[in-house]
C-alpha positions in Angstrom: 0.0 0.0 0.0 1.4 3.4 -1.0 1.8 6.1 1.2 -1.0 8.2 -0.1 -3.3 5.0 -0.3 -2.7 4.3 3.7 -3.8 8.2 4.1 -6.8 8.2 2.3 -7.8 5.0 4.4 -6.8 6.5 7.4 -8.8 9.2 6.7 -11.4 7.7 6.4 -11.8 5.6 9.4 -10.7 8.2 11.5 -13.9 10.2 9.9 -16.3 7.0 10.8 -14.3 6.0 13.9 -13.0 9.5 15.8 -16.7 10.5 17.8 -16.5 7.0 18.7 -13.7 6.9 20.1 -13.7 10.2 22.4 -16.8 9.1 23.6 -15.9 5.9 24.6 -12.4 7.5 26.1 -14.5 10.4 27.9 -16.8 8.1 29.7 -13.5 6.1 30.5 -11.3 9.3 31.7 -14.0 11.5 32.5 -12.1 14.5 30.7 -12.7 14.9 27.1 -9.4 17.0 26.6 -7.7 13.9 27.3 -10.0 11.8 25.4 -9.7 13.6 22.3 -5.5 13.8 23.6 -5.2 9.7 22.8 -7.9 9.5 20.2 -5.5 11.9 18.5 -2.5 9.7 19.2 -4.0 6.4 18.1 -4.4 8.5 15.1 -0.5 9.1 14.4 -0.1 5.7 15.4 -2.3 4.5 12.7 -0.2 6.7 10.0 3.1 5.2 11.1 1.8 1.6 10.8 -0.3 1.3 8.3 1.3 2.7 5.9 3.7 -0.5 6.1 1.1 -3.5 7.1 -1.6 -2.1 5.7 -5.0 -1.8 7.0 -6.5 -3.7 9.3 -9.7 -5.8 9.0 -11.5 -3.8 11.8 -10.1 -0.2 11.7 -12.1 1.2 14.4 -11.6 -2.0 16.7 -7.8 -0.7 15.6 -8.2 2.4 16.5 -9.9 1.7 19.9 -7.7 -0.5 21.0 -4.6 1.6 20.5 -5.9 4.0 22.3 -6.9 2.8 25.2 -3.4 1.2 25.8 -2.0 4.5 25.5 -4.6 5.5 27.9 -3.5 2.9 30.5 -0.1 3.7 30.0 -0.3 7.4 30.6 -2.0 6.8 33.8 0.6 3.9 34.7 3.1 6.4 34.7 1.3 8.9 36.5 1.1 6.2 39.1 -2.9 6.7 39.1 -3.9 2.8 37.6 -5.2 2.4 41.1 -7.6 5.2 40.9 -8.7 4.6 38.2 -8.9 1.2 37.4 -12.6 0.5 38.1 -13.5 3.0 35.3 -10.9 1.3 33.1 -11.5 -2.3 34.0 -8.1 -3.7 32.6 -6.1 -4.7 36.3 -7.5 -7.7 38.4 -10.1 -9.4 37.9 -12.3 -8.6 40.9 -11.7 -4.8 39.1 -13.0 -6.2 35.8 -16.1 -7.9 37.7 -16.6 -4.4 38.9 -16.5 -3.2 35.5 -18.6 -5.2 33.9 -21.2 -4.6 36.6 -21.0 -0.9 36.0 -21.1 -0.8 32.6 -24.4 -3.4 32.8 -25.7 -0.5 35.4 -25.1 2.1 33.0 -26.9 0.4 30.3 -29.7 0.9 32.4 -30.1 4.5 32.9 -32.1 6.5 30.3 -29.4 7.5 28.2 -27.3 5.0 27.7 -25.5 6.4 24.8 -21.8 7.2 24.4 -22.4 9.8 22.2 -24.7 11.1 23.8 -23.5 11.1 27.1 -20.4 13.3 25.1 -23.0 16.0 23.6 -24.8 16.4 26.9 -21.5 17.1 28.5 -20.3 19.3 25.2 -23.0 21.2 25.9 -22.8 21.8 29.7 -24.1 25.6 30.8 -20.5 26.4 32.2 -20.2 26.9 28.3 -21.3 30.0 26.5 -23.9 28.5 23.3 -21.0 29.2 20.6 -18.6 27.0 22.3 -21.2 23.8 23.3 -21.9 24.2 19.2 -18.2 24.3 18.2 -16.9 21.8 20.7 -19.6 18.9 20.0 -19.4 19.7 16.3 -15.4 18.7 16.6 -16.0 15.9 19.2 -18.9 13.7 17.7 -18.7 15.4 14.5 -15.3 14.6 14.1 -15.4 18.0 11.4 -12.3 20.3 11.6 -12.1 23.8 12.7 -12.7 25.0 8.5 -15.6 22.6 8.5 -16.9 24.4 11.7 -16.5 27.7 10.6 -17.7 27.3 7.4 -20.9 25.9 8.9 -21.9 28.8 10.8 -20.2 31.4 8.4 -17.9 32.6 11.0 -14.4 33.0 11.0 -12.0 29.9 11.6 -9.9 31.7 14.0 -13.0 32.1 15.9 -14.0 28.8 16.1 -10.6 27.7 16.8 -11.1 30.1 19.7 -13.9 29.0 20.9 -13.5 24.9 20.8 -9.8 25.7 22.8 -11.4 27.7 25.6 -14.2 25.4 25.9 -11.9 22.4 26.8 -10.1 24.8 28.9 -13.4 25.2 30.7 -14.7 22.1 31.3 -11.3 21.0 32.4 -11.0 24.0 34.9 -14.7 23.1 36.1 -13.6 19.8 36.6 -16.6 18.7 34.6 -17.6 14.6 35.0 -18.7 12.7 32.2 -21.9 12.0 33.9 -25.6 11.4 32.7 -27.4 15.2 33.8 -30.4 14.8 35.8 -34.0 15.1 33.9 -33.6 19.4 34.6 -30.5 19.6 33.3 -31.0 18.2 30.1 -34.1 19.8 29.2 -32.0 22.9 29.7 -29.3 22.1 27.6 -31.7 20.4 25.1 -32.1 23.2 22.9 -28.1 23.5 22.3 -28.0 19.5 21.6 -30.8 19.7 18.9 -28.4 22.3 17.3 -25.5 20.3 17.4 -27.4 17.3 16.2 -28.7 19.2 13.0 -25.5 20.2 12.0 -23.7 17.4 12.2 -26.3 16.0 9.9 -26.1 19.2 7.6 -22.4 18.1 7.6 -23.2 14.9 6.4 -25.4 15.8 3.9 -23.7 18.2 2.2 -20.0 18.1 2.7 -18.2 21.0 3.0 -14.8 20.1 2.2 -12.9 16.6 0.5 -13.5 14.6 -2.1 -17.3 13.1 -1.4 -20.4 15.1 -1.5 -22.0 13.5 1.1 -20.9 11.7 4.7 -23.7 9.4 5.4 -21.5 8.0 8.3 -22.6 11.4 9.9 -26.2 11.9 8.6 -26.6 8.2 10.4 -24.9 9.3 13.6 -27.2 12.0 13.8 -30.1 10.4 12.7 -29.3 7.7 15.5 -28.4 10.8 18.5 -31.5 12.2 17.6 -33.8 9.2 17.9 -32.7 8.0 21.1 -32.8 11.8 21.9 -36.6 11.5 20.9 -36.9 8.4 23.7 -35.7 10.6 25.9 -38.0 13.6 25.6 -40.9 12.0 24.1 -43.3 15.4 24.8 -41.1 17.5 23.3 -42.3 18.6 19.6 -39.0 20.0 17.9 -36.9 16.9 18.9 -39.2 15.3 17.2 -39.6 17.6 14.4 -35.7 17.7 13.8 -35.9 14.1 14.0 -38.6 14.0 11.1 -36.3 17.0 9.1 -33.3 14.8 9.4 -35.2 11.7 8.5 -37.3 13.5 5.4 -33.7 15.1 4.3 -31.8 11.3 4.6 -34.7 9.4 2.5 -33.4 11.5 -0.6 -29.4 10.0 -0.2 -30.0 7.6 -2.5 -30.9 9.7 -5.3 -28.2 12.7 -4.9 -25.7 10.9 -6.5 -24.8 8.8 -9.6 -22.8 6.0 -10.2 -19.5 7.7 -9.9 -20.5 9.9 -7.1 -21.0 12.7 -8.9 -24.3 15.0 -8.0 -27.7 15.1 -8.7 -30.0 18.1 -8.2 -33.7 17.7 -6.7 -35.1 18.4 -10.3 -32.8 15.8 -12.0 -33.3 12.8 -9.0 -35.1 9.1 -9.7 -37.9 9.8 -6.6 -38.0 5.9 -7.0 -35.1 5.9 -5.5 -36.3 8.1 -2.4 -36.4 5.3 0.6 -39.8 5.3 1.6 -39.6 3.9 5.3 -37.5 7.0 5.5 -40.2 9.1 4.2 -42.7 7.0 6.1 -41.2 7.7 9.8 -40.6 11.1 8.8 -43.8 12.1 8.2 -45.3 9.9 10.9 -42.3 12.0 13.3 -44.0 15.5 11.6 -47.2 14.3 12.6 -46.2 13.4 16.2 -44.6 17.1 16.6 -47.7 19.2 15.2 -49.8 17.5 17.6 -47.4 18.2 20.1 -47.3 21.6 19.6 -49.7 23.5 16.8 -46.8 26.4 17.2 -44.3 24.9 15.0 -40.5 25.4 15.9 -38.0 26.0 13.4 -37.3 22.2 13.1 -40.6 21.6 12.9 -41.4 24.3 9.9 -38.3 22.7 8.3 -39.3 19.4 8.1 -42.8 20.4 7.2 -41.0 22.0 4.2 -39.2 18.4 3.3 -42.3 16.5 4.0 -43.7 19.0 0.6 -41.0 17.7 -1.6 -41.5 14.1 -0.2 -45.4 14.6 -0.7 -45.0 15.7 -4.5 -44.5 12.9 -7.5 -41.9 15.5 -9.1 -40.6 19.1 -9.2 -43.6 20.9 -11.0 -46.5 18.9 -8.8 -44.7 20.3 -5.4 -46.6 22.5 -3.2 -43.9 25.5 -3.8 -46.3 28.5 -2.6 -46.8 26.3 1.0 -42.9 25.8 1.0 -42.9 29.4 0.4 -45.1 30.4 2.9 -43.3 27.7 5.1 -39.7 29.8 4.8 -41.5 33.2 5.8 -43.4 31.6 8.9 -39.8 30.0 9.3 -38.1 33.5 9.0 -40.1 35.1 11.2 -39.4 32.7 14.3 -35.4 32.7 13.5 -34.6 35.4 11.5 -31.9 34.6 8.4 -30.5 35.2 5.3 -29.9 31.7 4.8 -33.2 30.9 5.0 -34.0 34.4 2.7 -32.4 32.8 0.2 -34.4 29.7 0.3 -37.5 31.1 0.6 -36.6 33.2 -2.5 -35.7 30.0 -4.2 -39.3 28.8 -3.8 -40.6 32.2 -4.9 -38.3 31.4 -8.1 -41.1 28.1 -8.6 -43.9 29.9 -7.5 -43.7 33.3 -8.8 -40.8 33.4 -11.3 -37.7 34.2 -11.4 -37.5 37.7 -11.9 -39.1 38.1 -8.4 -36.6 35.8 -6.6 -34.0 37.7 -7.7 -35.4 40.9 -6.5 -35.2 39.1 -3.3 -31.4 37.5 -3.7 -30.3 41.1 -4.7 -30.9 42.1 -0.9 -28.8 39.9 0.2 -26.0 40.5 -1.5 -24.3 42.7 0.5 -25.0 41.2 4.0 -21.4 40.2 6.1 -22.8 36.9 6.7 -23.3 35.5 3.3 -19.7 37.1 1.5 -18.2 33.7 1.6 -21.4 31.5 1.4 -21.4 29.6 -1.8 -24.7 28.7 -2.5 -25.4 32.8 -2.8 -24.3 32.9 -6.6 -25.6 29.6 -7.1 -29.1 30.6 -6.8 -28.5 34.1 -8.5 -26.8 31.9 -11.3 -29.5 29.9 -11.5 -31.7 32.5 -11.7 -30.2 34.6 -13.8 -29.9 31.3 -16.2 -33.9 31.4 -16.0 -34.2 34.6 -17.2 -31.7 34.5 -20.3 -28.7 36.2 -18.6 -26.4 33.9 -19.6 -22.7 35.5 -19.1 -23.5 36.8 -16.0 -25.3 33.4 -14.8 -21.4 31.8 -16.2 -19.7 34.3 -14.0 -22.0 33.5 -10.9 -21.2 29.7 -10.8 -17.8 30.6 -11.4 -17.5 32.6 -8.5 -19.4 30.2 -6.5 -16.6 27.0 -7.6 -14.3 29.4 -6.3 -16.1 29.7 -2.8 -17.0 26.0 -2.1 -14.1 23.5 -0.6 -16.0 20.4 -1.4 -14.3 19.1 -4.8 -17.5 17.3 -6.2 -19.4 20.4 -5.8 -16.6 22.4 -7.7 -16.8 20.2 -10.5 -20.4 20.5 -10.8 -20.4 24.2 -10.8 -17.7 24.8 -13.1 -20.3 22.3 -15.2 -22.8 24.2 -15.3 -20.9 27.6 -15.8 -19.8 26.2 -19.0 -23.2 24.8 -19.9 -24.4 28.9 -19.2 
C-alpha cells in the first residue's frame, strides 16, 4: 500500500471511527481534553503503521484498542492505575467484575448512549452556546475547525477560539462525564438539537474533501436524535428535527450517480427516495404538530421536506406552501440563509424575476460574503431569465467559494453549460 493510499484510508476511518472513540475514552477518563488527547495519538499511530502492514480488518476495533493502551499507559506512569482502574476495567479481575457490573448499570439508565452522554457534556451551561456548538461539532462530528467555521459562516480563528477555551473550561470546572439529571437536560436540550442538526447538515452536504456527502454522519445524527426522541418524548422539535433529518436522509440515495457525482432535486429518480425513510418522517412530523400547533423552526423545516417528499416531481410540489413555510420560518429565527431559500421557492412559484429581486438584498450582507450557494441561486436565476454571461460568472464565483471538490466540478459544469 502506497503512502497516499494508507492516508486516504486512514482518513477515512478516523472520519467514521473518531466521535467513537472520544466518547468511549470520555466516559473512561472523564475529561474529554484527554479523550480527544489519545484518540488523536492512536491516530498518528495509525499513519506510522499502516502505511507499512496495511490496513487492518476492523479499523475502528484498531483504533480503539490503541488507544486505550496509550490510555493505560499514561495513567501507569502517573502512578494513578489504582484510581482509576474501576473505570478502566483492565487490572485484576475482581476490578474487571466491577466493570462489567457498571457498565451493565449504565446500560440501564435513560441514556445509555456514548455519544450522547459526550453531547450532553459538550453542551454543559459552564459553556457559552457558541462554544457547546463548536466543541460537539469537533468531538462527535469529528469536522475540523474549517468545517466548523464554514458551517456557521464565522471565522475559523473564531472557532478555533472558541473549541480551545471550551476544553479549557470544562477542564477547569472539573466537569464529569456524567448522565445530567431530567432538569438539566431539558435545559441544555435546545443547544444538543443544534449540534445534532448540524452534524447532519455536515453529512449531507459536505463542505470540504473529495465526497459530496458523509452518510457515516447523517446516520450518527439520525441515530443521537432518535434516542434523543426516547428521551423527551413530549417534546415537539426533537421530534420535528428528527422528522427534518429523517425527510432530508430518505433523498441520499438519489443525490448521486454512479460515480458519485451530484444530482439536483429536479434531475433525482424519486424511486429511489427510501420510503420507510419518508414513512417515519412524516409519521415523526405528525407526532410534533400535535405536540405543539406552534411549530418550531425544526418543525417548519421538516414540514417544508415533507412537501418535496409529498410531490410525485418538481412541477407537482406544493412551492407557494414551502414558500409560505420559509416566511413563517423566518419570522421565528430570522436569516439570510433561510431568505435565500425562501426566495428559491418564490423562483417556482412566482418566477424568477421576483426571486432575484429578493437575492439582490442579500448580497451585500457580512454573513453571506463567503457562502457559496449565494451565486448559485442568483446563477440559476439569472440562467432562468436569459442572462447567460452573467449566470457563467456566478457559478464561477461560487466553484471558487465552495471547498467540497464534487461540488466544484459541478459548478464549473454548469458555468460552462451557461
Amino acid at each position: 500500500m502506497t503512502s497516499e493510499q494508507a492516508r486516504r484510508a486512514i482518513d477515512a476511518a478516523w472520519r467514521i471511527e473518531s466521535p467513537k472513540l472520544v466518547a468511549t475514552l470520555a466516559r473512561m477518563l472523564r475529561d474529554v481534553g484527554m479523550a480527544e488527547e489519545f484518540a488523536q495519538d492512536a491516530l498518528v499511530a495509525a499513519l506510522e503503521t499502516w502505511t507499512h502492514s496495511g490496513v487492518p480488518d476492523n479499523p475502528g476495533a484498531w483504533l480503539m484498542a490503541t488507544a486505550k493502551h496509550r490510555a493505560i499507559d499514561f495513567l501507569r506512569r502517573k502512578q494513578m492505575l489504582d484510581r482509576k482502574h474501576e473505570q478502566l476495567g483492565w487490572s485484576q479481575q475482581g476490578a474487571q467484575d466491577d466493570e462489567a457490573a457498571r457498565i451493565e448499570a449504565q446500560l440501564d439508565d435513560d441514556i445509555g448512549d456514548d455519544l450522547l452522554r459526550l453531547i450532553f457534556v459538550a453542551c454543559h451551561p459552564v459553556l457559552p452556546t457558541e462554544a457547546r456548538v463548536a466543541l460537539t461539532l469537533r468531538l462527535i462530528g469529528g469536522l475540523t475547525t474549517t468545517e466548523i467555521a464554514r458551517a456557521y459562516l464565522a471565522p475559523e480563528a473564531t472557532i478555533a477560539q472558541r473549541i480551545v477555551r471550551a476544553k479549557r473550561t470544562l477542564a477547569e470546572k472539573d466537569i464529569l462525564f456524567e448522565v445530567p439529571g431530567a432538569d438539566e437536560r431539558i435545559a441544555r436540550l435546545q443547544s444538543v438539537l443544534e449540534v445534532i442538526y448540524l452534524i447532519f447538515n455536515e453529512g449531507y452536504a459536505a463542505t470540504s474533501g473529495d465526497d459530496w456527502m458523509r452518510p457515516g454522519l447523517c446516520e450518527d445524527a439520525i441515530r443521537v436524535g432518535r434516542v434523543l426522541a426516547g428521551l423527551v418524548p413530549d417534546d415537539a422539535e426533537t421530534h420535528g428535527l428528527v422528522a427534518l433529518m429523517e425527510l432530508q436522509a430518505s433523498r441520499a440515495r438519489a443525490r448521486l450517480d454512479a460515480s458519485g457525482e451530484p444530482i439536483l432535486l429536479r434531475e433525482q429518480n424519486r424511486s429511489r427516495w427510501d420510503q420507510l425513510l419518508i414513512r417515519r418522517g412524516l409519521a415523526a412530523l405528525d407526532l410534533a404538530e400535535r405536540l405543539d400547533h406552534g411549530r418550531g423552526a425544526y418543525t417548519l423545516q421538516a414540514a417544508i421536506a415533507a412537501c418535496h417528499a409529498r410531490a410525485n416531481d418538481v412541477e407537482s410540489t406544493d412551492w407557494k406552501q414551502i414558500a409560505a413555510l420559509y416566511a413563517e420560518l423566518a419570522a421565528i429565527s430570522p436569516s439570510p440563509v433561510i431568505e435565500l431559500n425562501r426566495a428559491v421557492a418564490v423562483s417556482m412559484a412566482e418566477g424568477p424575476q421576483l426571486a432575484l429581486d429578493l437575492v439582490d438584498t442579500l448580497r451585500d450582507l457580512p454573513a453571506l460574503a463567503h457562502y457559496h450557494l449565494l451565486p448559485v441561486v442568483r446563477g440559476d436565476l439569472l440562467a432562468q431569465l436569459g442572462r447567460a454571461a452573467e449566470a457563467r460568472a456566478e457559478f464561477e464565483r461560487a466553484a471558487t467559494m465552495t471547498r467540497n471538490e464534487r461540488e466544484r466540478a459541478l459548478l464549473l459544469e454548469r458555468a460552462r453549460s451557461a
